[in-house]
Steps between C-alpha positions, in 0.01 A plus 500: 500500500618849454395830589402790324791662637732379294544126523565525893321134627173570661377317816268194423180632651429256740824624661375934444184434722724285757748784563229783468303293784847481703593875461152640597538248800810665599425834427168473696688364805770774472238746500339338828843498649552890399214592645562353815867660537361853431218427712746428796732804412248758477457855669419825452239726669147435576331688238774234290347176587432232239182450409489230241617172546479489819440172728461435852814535699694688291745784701554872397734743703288820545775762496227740593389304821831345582422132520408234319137425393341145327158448242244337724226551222628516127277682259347800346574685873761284658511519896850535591532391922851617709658243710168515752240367203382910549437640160731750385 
């Protein structure tokens, strides 16, 4: 088989979908894993927080307030709870 490139071989295609399955495997779980590093790393002030993929138990260091403060309720108005479980 050749390509249209030039007589480069092309992959059989039973071996294309195989590695396109495999990449988009990796690159999902290498987005999962990115997420979760900048998810641990991040702070900023309050008005800051993230606000989109959010999950329970994820931390944030309010500059603003000083301390650390985790998601207890993910979602269109995530509740963010200090140390105590008191909103802040």
């Amino acid at each position: 088989m050749s390509s249209p490139l030039g007589g480069l071989p092309q992959m059989p295609f039973f071996l294309g979908q195989a590695l396109e399955r495999f990449t988009s495997a990796w690159a999902g779980w290498f987005s999962t894993v990115h997420g979760i590093a900048q998810a641990t790393s991040s702070s900023g002030s309050t008005s800051s927080r993230p606000r989109a993929n959010l999950y329970v138990g994820q931390v944030y260091f309010d500059t603003t307030l000083g301390f650390p403060v985790w998601v207890k309720t993910p979602g269109s108005s995530p509740v963010w709870v200090n140390a105590s479980g008191a909103p802040s």
